[in-house]
C-alpha positions in Angstrom: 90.6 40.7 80.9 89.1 37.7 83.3 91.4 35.5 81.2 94.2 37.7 82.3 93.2 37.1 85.9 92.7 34.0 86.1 96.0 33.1 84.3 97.7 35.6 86.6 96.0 34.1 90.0 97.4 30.4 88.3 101.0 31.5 88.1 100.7 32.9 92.0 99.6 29.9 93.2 102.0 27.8 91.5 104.6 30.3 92.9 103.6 30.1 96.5 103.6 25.9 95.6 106.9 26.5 94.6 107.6 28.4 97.6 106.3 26.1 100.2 108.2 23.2 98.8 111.6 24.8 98.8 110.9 25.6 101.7 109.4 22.1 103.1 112.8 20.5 101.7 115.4 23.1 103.6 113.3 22.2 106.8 114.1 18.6 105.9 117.9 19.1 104.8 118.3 21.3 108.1 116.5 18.6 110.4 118.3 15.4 108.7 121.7 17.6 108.7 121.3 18.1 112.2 120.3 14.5 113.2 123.6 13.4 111.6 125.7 16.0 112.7 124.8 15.3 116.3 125.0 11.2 115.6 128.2 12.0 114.1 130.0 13.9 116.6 128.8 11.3 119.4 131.0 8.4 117.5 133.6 10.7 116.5 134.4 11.6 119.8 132.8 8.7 121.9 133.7 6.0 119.9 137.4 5.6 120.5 136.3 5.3 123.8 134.1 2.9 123.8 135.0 -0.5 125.1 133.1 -3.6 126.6 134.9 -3.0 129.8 133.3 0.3 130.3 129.9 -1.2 129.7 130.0 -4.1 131.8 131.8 -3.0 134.8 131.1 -0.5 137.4 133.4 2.7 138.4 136.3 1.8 140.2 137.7 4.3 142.0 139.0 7.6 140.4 136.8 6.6 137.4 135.8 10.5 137.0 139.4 11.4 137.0 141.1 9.0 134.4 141.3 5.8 136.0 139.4 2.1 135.4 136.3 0.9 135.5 133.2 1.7 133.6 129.6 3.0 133.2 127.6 -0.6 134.6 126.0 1.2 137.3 124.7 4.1 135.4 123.2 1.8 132.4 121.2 -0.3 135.1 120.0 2.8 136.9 118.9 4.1 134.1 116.7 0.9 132.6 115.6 0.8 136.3 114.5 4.3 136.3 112.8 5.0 133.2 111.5 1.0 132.7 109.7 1.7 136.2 108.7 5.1 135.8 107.2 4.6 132.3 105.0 1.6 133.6 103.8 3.3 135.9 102.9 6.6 133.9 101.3 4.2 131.4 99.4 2.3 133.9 97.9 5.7 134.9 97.7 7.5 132.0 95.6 5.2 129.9 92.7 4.7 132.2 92.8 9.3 132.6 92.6 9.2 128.5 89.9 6.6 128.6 88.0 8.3 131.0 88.2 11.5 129.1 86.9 10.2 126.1 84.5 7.7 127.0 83.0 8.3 130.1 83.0 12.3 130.1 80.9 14.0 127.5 84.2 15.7 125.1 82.7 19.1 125.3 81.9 19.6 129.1 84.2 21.3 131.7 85.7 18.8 133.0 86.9 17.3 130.2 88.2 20.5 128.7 89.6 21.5 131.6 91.6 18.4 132.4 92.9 18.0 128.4 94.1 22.2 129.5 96.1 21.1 132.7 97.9 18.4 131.0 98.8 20.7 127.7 100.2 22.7 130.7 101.9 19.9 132.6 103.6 18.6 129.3 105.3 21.6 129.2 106.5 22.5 132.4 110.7 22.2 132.7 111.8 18.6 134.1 113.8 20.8 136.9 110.2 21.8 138.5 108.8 18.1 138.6 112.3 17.5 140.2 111.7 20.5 143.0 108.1 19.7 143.6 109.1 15.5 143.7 111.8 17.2 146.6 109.0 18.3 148.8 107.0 15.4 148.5 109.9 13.1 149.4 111.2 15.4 151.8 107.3 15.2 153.5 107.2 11.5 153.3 111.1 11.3 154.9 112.6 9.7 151.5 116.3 10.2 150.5 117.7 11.0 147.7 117.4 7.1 145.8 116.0 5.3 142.9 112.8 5.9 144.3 112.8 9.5 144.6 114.0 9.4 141.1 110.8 7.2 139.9 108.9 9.5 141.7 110.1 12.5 139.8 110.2 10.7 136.4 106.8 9.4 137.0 105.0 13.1 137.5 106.9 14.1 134.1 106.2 11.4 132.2 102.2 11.0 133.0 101.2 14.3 130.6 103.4 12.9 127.6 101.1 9.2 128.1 98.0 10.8 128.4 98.3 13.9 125.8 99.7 10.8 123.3 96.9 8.2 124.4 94.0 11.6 123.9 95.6 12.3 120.6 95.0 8.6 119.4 91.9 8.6 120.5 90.9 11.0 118.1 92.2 9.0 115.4 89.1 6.3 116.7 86.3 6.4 113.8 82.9 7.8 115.7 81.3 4.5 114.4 83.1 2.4 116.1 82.0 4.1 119.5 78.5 4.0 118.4 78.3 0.7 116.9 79.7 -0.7 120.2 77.3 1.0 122.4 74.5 -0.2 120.3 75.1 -3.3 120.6 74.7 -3.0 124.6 78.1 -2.7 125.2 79.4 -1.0 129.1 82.0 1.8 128.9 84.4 -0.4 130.1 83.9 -3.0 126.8 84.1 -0.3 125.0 87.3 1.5 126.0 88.9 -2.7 125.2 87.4 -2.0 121.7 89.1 1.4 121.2 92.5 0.0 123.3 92.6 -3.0 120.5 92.3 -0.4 117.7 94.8 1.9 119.0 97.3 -0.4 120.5 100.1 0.3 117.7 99.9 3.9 118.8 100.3 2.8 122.4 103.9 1.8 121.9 104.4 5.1 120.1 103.3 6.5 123.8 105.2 4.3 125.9 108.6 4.9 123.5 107.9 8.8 124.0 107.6 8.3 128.1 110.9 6.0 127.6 112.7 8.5 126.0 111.8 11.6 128.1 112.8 9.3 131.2 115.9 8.3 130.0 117.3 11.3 128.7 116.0 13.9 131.9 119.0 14.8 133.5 117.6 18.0 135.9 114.9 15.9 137.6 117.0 13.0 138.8 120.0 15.4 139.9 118.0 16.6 142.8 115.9 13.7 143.6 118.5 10.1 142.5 121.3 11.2 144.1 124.8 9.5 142.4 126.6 6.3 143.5 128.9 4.8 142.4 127.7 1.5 143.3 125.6 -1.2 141.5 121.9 0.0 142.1 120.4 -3.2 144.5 117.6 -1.4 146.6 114.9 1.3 145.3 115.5 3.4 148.7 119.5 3.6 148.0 120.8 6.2 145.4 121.7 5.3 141.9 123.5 6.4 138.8 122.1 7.3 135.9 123.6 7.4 132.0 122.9 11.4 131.8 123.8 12.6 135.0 127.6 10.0 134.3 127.5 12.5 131.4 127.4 15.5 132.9 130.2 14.6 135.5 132.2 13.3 133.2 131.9 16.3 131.2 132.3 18.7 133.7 135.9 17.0 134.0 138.8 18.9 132.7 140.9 15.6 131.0 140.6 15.0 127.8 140.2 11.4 128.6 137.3 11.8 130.9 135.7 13.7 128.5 135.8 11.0 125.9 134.2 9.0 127.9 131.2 11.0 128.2 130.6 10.9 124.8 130.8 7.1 124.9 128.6 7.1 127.5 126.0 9.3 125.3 126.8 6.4 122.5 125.3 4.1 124.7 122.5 6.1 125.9 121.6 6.9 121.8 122.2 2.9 121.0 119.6 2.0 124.5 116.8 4.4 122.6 117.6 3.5 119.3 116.9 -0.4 120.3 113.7 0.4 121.9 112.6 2.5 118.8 113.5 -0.6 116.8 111.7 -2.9 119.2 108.7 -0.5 119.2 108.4 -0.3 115.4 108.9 -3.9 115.1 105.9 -4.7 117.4 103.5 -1.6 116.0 104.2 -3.3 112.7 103.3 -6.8 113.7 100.6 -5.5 115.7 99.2 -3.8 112.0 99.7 -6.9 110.2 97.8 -9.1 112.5 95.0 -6.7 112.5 95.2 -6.3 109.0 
């Protein structure tokens, strides 16, 4: 009778493992599916459209209706954007995550409490950061520019360093910490320590920040502005690839239209070089340390 059971417990474990990894590999078909589908579509429809002189010249006039000219201005406001935006997030971020972990004890209040806000500020909708980045430019008398835009980008982007950085830090083996304090070592020589150990992740943190500021379309359309001029002062508006997107998908020509989806071919090829980059430096960054 035990033998019974136990054979009978055996074959419903091996059932639910059975289960589990059908289920794992639809989850994988559906996700992989999806990415291509998406990629797909973009150089369908974008491709044709796609032409060195819409990358490297600005809109001429009637661009959004048909006529010449290209998406220049929106490329360089968006490297400007999210390249400034993300430096900044990271320069603040890290020292919040170092803090955290090294100079608060893990369980107190504060420490819990902050980790809580920012599991809360990672998810709060772009559009807010872009209302909230309003009033504070409308309080310090800033226009609608690049620098409202950095503004905004740099409130959304300072959760997704730090939540990434704490996240890291976890990875950190406990006697590392204590081996480095032993040996006399400040907070501040340790937190290089742990920074050395987790620097392939950083880029990992820095590519997510890129990416969220790159892509965000709600926060910059209150707070950038549009132009169709080259971007040349951080206090003058600017374009940027998503928001080119959205106008030029709002457009009723088929032409028009096209060209948004070129313009979201360049916006996937901008990402997909820094994820190249990024990968390429994690992995020399392993090696050396190997």
């Amino acid at each position: 009778m035990a033998k019974h059971t136990t054979s009978k417990a055996v074959r419903n474990r091996l059932r639910k493992e059975k289960i589990a990894k059908i289920l794992m590999q639809l989850s994988g078909i559906t996700i992989t599916g999806s990415l291509f589908f998406i990629v797909g579509t973009i150089l369908y429809k974008g491709l044709p459209y796609l032409s060195w002189e819409m990358i490297s010249q600005a809109p001429q006039g009637g661009f959004y209706i048909g006529k010449g000219g290209g998406i220049l201005n929106a490329i360089l406001g968006s490297l400007y954007l999210a390249l400034a935006s993300t430096g900044i997030a990271t320069l603040i971020g890290i020292p919040i995550s170092l803090y955290l972990n090294l100079y608060v004890p893990k369980d107190s209040f504060i420490a819990r409490s902050a980790k809580l806000l920012f599991d809360v500020l990672f998810g709060i909708p772009s559009i807010v950061y872009g209302a909230i980045a309003f009033s504070i430019m409308i309080w310090l008398g800033i226009r609608a520019s690049l620098l409202g835009g950095i503004i905004t980008i740099t409130l959304l982007t300072i959760p997704i360093v730090v939540r990434t950085i704490d996240e890291l830090l976890k990875t950190v083996p406990i006697d590392l910490t204590q081996v480095t304090f032993s040996l006399g070592a400040t907070p501040w020589e340790a937190a290089r320590v742990v920074l050395k150990y987790i620097k392939p992740g950083i880029f990992t943190a820095i590519l997510l920040a890129f990416g969220r500021a790159i892509g965000d379309v709600a926060g910059v359309l209150l707070t950038t502005g549009f132009s169709d001029n080259m971007p040349k002062y951080i206090d003058e508006p600017a374009a940027t690839l998503p928001l080119a997107i959205f106008f030029q998908l709002s457009s009723p020509i088929p032409e028009v239209q096209g060209r948004a989806y070129a313009s979201a071919l360049v916006l996937t090829f901008i990402i997909l070089f820094i994820v190249l980059c990024t990968h390429l430096l994690a992995a020399k960054q392993k090696k050396h340390k190997l």
